[in-house]
Each structure stands twice: as C-alpha cells, then as structure tokens.
C-alpha positions in Angstrom: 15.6 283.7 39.2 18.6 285.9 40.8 21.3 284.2 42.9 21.6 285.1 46.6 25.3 285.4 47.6 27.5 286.3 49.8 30.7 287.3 50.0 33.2 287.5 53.0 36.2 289.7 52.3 35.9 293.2 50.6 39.4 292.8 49.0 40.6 292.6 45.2 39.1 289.1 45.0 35.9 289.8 47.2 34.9 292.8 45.8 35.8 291.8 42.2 33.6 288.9 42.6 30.9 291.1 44.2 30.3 293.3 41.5 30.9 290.4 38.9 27.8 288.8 40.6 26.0 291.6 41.0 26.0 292.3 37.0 24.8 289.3 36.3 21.6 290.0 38.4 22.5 288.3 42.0 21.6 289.4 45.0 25.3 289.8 46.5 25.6 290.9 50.4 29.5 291.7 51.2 31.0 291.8 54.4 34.1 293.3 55.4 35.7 294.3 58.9 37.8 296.8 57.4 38.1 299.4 54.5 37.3 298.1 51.2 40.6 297.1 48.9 42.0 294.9 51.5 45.7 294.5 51.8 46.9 295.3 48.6 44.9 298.8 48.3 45.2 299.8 52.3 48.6 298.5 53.1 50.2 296.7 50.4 50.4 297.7 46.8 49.3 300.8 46.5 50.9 302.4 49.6 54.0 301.3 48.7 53.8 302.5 45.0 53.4 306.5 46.1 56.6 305.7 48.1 58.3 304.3 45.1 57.4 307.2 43.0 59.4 309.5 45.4 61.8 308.0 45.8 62.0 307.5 42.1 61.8 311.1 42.1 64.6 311.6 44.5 66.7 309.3 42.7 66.4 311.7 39.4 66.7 314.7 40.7 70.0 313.8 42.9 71.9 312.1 39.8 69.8 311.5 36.8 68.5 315.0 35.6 72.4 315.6 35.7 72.7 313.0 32.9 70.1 315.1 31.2 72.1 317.8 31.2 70.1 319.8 34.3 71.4 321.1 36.7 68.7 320.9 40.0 69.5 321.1 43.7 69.1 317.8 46.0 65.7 317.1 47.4 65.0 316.7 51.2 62.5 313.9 52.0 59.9 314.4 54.0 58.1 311.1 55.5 55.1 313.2 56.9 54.5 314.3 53.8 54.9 311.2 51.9 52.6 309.7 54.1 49.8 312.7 53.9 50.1 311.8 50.2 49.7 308.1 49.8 47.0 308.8 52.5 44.9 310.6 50.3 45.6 308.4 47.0 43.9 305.4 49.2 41.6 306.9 50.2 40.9 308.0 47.1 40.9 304.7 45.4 39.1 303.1 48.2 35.7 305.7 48.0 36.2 304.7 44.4 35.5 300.9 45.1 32.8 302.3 47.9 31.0 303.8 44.6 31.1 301.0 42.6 29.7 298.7 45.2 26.9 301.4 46.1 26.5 301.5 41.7 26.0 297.9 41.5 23.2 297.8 44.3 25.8 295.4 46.3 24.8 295.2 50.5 27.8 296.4 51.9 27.8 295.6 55.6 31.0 296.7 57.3 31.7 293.9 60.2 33.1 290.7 61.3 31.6 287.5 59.8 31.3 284.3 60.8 30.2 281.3 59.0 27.6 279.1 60.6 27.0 277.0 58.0 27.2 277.4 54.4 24.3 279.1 54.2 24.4 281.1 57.1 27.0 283.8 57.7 26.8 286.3 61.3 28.1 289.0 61.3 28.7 290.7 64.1 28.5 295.1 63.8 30.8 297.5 66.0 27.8 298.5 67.8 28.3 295.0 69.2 24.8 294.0 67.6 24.2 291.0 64.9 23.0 290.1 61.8 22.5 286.7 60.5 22.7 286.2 56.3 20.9 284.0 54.6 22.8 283.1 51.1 22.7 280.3 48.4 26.1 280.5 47.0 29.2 281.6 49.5 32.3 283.1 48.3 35.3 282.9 51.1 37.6 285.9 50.0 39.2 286.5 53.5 42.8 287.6 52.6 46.2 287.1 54.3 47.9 288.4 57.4 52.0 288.2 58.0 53.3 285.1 59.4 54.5 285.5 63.1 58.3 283.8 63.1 59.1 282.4 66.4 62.0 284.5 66.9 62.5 285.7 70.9 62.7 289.3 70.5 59.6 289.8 67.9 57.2 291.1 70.0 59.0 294.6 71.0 57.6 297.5 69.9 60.7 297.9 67.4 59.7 295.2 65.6 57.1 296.4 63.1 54.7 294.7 59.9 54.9 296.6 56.7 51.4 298.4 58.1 53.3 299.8 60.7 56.1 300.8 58.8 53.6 302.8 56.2 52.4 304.9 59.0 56.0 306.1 60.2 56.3 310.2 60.0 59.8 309.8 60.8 63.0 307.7 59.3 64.5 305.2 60.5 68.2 305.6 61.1 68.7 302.6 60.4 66.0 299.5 59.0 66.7 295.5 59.6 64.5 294.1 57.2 63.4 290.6 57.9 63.0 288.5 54.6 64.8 289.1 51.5 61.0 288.3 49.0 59.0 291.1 47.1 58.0 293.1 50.1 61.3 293.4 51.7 63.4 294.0 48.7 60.4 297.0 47.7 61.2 298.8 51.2 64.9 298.2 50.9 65.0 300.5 48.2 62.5 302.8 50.2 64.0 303.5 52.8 67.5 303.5 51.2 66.8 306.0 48.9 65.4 308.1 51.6 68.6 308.4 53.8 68.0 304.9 55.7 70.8 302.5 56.7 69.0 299.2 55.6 70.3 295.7 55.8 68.6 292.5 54.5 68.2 289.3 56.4 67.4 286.1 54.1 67.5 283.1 55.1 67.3 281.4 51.7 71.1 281.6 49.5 69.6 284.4 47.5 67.2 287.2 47.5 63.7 287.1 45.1 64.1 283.4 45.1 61.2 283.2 42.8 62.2 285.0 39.8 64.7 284.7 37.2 68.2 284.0 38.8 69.9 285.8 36.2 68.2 288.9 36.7 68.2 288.8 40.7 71.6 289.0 40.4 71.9 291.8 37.6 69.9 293.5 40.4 71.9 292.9 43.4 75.1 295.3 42.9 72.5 298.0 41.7 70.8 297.5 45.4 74.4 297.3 47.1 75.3 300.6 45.2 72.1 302.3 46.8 73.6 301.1 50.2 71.7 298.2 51.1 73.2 295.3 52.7 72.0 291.7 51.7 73.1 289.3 53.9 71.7 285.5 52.5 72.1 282.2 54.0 71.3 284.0 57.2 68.7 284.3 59.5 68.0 286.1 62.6 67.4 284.3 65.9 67.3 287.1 68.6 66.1 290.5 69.2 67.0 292.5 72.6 65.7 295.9 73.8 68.6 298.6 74.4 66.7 301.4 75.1 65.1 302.8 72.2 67.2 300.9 69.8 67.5 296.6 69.4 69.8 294.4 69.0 69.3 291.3 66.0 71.5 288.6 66.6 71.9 286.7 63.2 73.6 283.5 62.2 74.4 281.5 58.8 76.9 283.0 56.4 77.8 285.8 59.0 77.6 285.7 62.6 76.7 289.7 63.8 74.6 291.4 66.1 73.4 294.5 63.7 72.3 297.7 66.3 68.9 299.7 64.8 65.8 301.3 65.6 63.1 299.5 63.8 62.4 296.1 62.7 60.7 295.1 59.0 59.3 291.7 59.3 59.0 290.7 55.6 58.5 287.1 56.1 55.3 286.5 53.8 51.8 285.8 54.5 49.5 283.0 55.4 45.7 282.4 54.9 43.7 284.5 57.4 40.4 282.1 58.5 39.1 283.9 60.5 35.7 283.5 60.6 36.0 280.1 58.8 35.9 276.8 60.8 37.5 275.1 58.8 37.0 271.6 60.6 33.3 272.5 61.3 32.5 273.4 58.1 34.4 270.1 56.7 36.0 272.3 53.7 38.8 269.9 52.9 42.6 271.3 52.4 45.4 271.8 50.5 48.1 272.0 53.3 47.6 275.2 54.7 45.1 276.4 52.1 41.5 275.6 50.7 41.3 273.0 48.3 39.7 274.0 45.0 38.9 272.9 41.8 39.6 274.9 38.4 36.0 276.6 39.2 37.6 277.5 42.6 34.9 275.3 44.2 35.5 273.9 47.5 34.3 270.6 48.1 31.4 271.5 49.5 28.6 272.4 47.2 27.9 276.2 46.5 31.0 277.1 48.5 33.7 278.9 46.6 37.3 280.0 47.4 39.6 282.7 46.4 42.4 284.8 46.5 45.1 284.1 49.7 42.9 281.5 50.9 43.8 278.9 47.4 47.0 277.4 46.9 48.0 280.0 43.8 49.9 283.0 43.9 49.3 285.5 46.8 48.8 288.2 44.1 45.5 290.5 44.1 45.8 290.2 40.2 45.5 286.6 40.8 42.8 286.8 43.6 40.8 289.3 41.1 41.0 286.8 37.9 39.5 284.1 40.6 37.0 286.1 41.2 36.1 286.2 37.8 36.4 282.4 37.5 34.1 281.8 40.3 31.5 283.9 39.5 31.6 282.3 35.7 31.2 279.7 37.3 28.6 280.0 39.3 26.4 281.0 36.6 27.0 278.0 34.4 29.5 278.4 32.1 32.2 275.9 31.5 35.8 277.5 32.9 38.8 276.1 34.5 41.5 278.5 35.5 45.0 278.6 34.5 47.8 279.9 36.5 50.4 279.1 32.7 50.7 283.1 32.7 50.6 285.0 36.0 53.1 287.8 35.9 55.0 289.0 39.0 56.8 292.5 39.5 58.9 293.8 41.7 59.3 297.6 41.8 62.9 298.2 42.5 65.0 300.4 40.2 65.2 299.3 37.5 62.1 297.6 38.2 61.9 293.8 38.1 59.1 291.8 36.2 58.8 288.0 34.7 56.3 285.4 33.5 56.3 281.7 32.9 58.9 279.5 33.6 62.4 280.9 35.0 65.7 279.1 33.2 66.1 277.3 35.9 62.5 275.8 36.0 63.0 275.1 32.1 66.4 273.0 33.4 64.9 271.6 36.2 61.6 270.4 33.8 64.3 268.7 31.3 62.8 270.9 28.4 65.1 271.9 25.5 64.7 275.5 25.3 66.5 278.4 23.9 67.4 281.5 25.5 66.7 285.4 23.2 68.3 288.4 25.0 68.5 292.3 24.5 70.1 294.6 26.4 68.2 298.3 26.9 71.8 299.9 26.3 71.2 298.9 23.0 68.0 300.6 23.0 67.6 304.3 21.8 64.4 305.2 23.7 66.2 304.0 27.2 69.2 305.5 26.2 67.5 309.0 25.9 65.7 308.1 29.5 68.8 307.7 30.8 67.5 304.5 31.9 69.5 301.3 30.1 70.7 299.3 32.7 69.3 295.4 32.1 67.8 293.5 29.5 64.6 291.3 28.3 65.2 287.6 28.5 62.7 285.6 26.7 62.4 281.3 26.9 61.5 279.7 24.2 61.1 275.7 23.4 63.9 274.8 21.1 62.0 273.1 18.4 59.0 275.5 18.2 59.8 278.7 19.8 56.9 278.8 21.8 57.3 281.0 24.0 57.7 279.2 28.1 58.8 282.7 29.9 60.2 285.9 30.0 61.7 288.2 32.0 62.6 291.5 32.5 65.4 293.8 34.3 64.7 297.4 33.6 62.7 300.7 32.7 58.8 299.7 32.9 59.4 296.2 32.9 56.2 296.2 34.9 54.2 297.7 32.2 56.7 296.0 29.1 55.5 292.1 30.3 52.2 292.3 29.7 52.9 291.9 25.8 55.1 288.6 26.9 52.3 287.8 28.8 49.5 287.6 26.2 51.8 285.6 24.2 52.6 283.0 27.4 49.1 282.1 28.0 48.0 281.6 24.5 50.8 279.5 23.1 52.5 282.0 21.3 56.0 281.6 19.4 58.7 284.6 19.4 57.9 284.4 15.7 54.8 285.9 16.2 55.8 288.7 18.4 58.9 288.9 15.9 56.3 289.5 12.9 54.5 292.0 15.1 55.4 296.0 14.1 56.4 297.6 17.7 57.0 301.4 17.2 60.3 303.1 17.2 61.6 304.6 19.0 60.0 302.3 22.1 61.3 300.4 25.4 59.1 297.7 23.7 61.5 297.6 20.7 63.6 295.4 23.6 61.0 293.1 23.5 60.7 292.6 19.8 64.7 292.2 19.5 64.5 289.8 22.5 62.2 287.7 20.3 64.3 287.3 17.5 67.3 287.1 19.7 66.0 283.1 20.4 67.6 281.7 17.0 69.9 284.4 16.8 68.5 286.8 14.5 68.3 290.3 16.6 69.7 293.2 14.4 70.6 295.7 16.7 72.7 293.2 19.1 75.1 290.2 18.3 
C-alpha cells in the first residue's frame, strides 16, 4: 500500500524528499508559494555563482592572462548583462526540477499552505480559492528568510537583502555590507571586483567565524588587496537618508559614519514557519528550531522536519541529505543522520572550503592531534594555473591519524574537499589517503602531500 504525503516547501530539502518518496511508490502532493529550488537555486547559491564566474573572469583577464604570457585588453562589466545571464541559468535549472517533479508523477500545487492538523494541510491558490490535503506522513521543508536586525535606519529603501541586490542592473558606487559570514564575504568580492567600493561591518572579532582561523586570515589581505574594507568588532547602529545616498553610523573598534548608496544586510537567516503553528500543532523545539530525532522526526507521529527548519547546518546540501534521511525513514529502514562530515565553502578567490573539526575546535575538545600542511606554491599544476596562493591543512588524531578535519585555501578547494570529506565521515587515517595514487600533475596532489605532511613525511615540502 503507497504512502500519501505531503510536503510543504519546494526547496533542495522539499523537493529532494518529494521525488525520494515518489520513487519509492508514494503518493507525494508538494506545495510551494514560489519557484521551485527555493533560496539556494532562486536567490542564493546559484545566482551568486554566475556572478562569481565573472568576476573570476574579470580578474584573469585584468592580471592573470598577463602571467600567462597574453597580452588581452581590460573588460568592462556590465550588471544588466550579468544579470540577463544568471537569469536564464535559473531559470534553466528551475524548469529542470519542474520536469523532474512532472517525471515522477509528484502533485505540484503552486500556493500557500497551511497546516491544520497533521493530516490536513490548506492551501490557499492566487486565484484566492482553496484546497484542503488530506496526507498520512507530513514533511515541513519551509526554508529560511533573513533575520531583520533592529537597527533604526533598516527599513529605507537603501537598505537591501541579497535578493534585492541580485536584481540590481546598475553598481553600486559604493556597498556597506552588513555581516562579515559566507554571504557577505561572497558579495564583497562581487562587487569589488566589479568596480564597487565595499566595506564590511562584523560584529564578531573576525570575519568567517566558522571556519578554519588560519585560513580566514590567509584570506584577509587577499580581500584587502581587492579593496575591501573589513572592519570587525564593529557593528552598525544607525542608518539616515541623505538624499539618494545613507549614512551608517558604526561603533566598536572604529567609530565612523561610512556615506553609500546601498545597503547589504548579510546578517544570516532564521526558520520561516509560516504556515506552521507551531504551539497549535504542539511540535516541540529546539530553541528557535524544530526538534528532531536522527530520522528527522518531530515529536509528533508521521511529522518530519528538514532543512532550515532543524538545528543543523543552514546548507541546501545538508537540507537535501535530510531529505534523504526522512524519507528512509519513513519507509522503514533503520538510519540516524550524521552531521561528523558536512563540508562548507566559501567562494572567494582563492576559494575557501573545510570539513570536520577546525584547530581550534580540536584545542577547545582537548584532543591530541597533529597538524599536515602543503602549500599550492609547491604544487606544479597550480603553479602553471597561475593560481598557488594557500594551502591544504589536514587534522589528524595524534595517535591514529584519523583524520578530524581539513581545510582548504585555494584553487578548487570547493571541488578538492570532497576527497577529505569521504575520508572524514568514514573514519579514515591520512595513511589511507597517503597510500592512495592521486595523478600528477593534479591540484589534488596538495591533498595527498597534506596527508603525509601529519607525521612529517611530505616529499615535495619540509
């Protein structure tokens, strides 16, 4: 006998877990307000990455090709165009999810639900009309939105969310960027490498507070050189209208008022429930979030919780392997997820990217670790890229080596911690990865020198 389920929230969790069900022979119904791909695909990770990619582009043509030995003419950005293009890559990607949950025989019904009980979801249509859902199982895979900061000031039309600032056709002259995490340090360089005065307002003493120290601050004079202004241990507690430009008072480290035209609030995110009484319902919490076990079930039966809503990550990789979870779940089989491996990147350049525990962590845990480093100036393939600025760190327990974290600073280091992060999550020493051929001449070569870096044994470094 199928399942009948529902799921509310057409993002990477919701419609992962759609089409998860679906295979397995369920009778899945997903409702979402919006275009399919939530956040991530619509105004997160995706948008930004086409912007990256030019500016990437920019950044090449302007200084590295002349490395290279080329001789090419500076580029001239072009927002409007920029934005046509990462446009059309979303849309692209979202008629692509469309097709899969048309494929898979999922009911997609595009409008805003509302649980009634937790087997009743309304949904209510923009013709104004409504449809009640009957379901046995319910998935809650609402999603995020940005957290409003009580700052006076934050409502002027300058100050904009990271949606708003997507849509843009024309550059700022110059960008305060409110929150010195992932999404602010990502536009820094943006705009930056576009022709933008930006300046970064953190609160916290440094910027990417949850990564690797070390490598934060490898990073930091290659932001400054690009012309972005960090300012930490500061935050910002006014914003004033002068004419078409505003005025951010800040306080902390440095007392300024900085003068621009457009505001980045970059503060993070917080669950989005709409939709969900929460107190009705009686799904008990986790502070702000859903509590959940390692099935993601809530506490009340047949109810299941995902993505932004759960006390993990705020990742769509994460929200997606939930998904997965749940759905396992749901059909029987014996699962428990496990966070021991979730990898994190941050697309700067060099690019930004670690897994497991931080040095710091390992410190703060008491654990007796060791520490394996390579450089990419001592690797050939980066050096003919032009690109060997950083390094791979890898953490390994002392008596073992098995592997507690790694992290890396450099080219790809998005795509190059995925082979760190195989080995994190399954218990893995750095003799393993050590014994493991890696092809030459490779940026993973970094990684296998990294590995015997821990006792000391790297051959093209010392």
């Amino acid at each position: 006998m199928s399942k009948k389920i529902t799921v509310l929230g057409g993002g990477p969790g919701g419609y992962t877990a759609a089409i998860r069900a679906a295979q397995r022979g369920a009778q899945v119904t997903l409702i979402e307000k919006d275009s399919l791909g939530g956040t991530c695909l619509n105004r997160g990770c995706i948008p930004t990455k086409a912007y990256v990619e030019s500016v990437e582009q920019i950044e090449k043509l302007s200084t590295g090709l002349q490395e290279l030995g080329l001789d090419v003419s500076m580029p001239t950005p072009d927002l409007k165009s920029m934005k046509e293009r990462k446009d059309k890559i979303v849309a692209q990607l979202v008629g692509g999810v469309e097709g899969l949950i048309k494929k898979n025989k999922i009911e997609l019904i595009k409008g805003e639900g509302e649980i009634l009980s937790p087997r009743q979801v309304k949904v209510t249509l923009s013709d104004g009309s409504e449809k009640i859902i009957e379901n046995e199982v319910l998935i809650l895979a609402n999603g995020s939105q940005p957290i409003k900061l009580p700052i006076p000031g934050i409502d002027l039309p300058q100050v904009i969310n990271s949606k708003e600032l997507l849509e843009l056709e024309q550059l700022p002259k110059h960008l305060v960027i409110i929150g010195g995490g992932v999404i602010g340090i990502e536009f820094a360089q943006i705009f930056a490498g576009l022709g933008s005065k930006v300046t970064v307002v953190e609160m916290l003493p440094r910027i990417l507070a949850n990564l690797d120290e070390e490598l934060v601050r490898r990073l930091q004079p290659v932001l400054k050189k690009k012309g972005i202004e960090i300012l930490t241990g500061t935050k910002v507690t006014e914003i004033t209208s002068q004419g078409e430009e505003v005025q951010v008072k800040v306080s902390g480290k440095k007392e300024d008022t900085l003068v621009c035209d457009k505001v980045l609030v970059a503060t993070g995110r917080q669950p989005n429930f709409f939709g969900v009484p929460v107190e009705k319902l009686g799904l008990e919490m986790d502070g702000k979030f859903i509590k959940v076990d390692g099935k993601m079930a809530t506490n009340i039966e047949n109810v299941y919780a995902i993505g932004d809503l759960v006390p993990s990550p705020m990742l769509a990789h994460v929200a997606s392997y939930e998904a997965e979870i749940a759905v396992k779940a749901i059909f029987g089989e014996q699962v428990e997820a496990d966070y021991t491996a979730v990898p994190a990147c941050v697309y700067t350049h060099p690019e930004l990217a670690g897994v497991g525990l931080t040095e710091n962590q390992a410190k703060e845990q008491g654990l007796k670790y060791k520490v394996g480093k390579f450089p990419f100036s001592a690797n050939g393939r980066a050096l003919t890229q032009g690109a060997n600025y950083g390094m791979v760190k890898i953490i390994a327990e002392e008596e073992t080596g098995k592997i507690l974290g790694a992290h890396i600073l450099g080219p790809q280091a998005s795509e190059l911690i995925h082979e760190l992060t195989l080995a994190t999550r399954w218990g893995l020493t750095v003799d393993k990865v050590a014994e493991t051929i890696h092809a030459h001449p490779t940026l993973a070569e970094s990684v296998l020198e990294a590995a015997h870096a821990v006792f000391g044994k790297a051959v093209h470094f010392g």
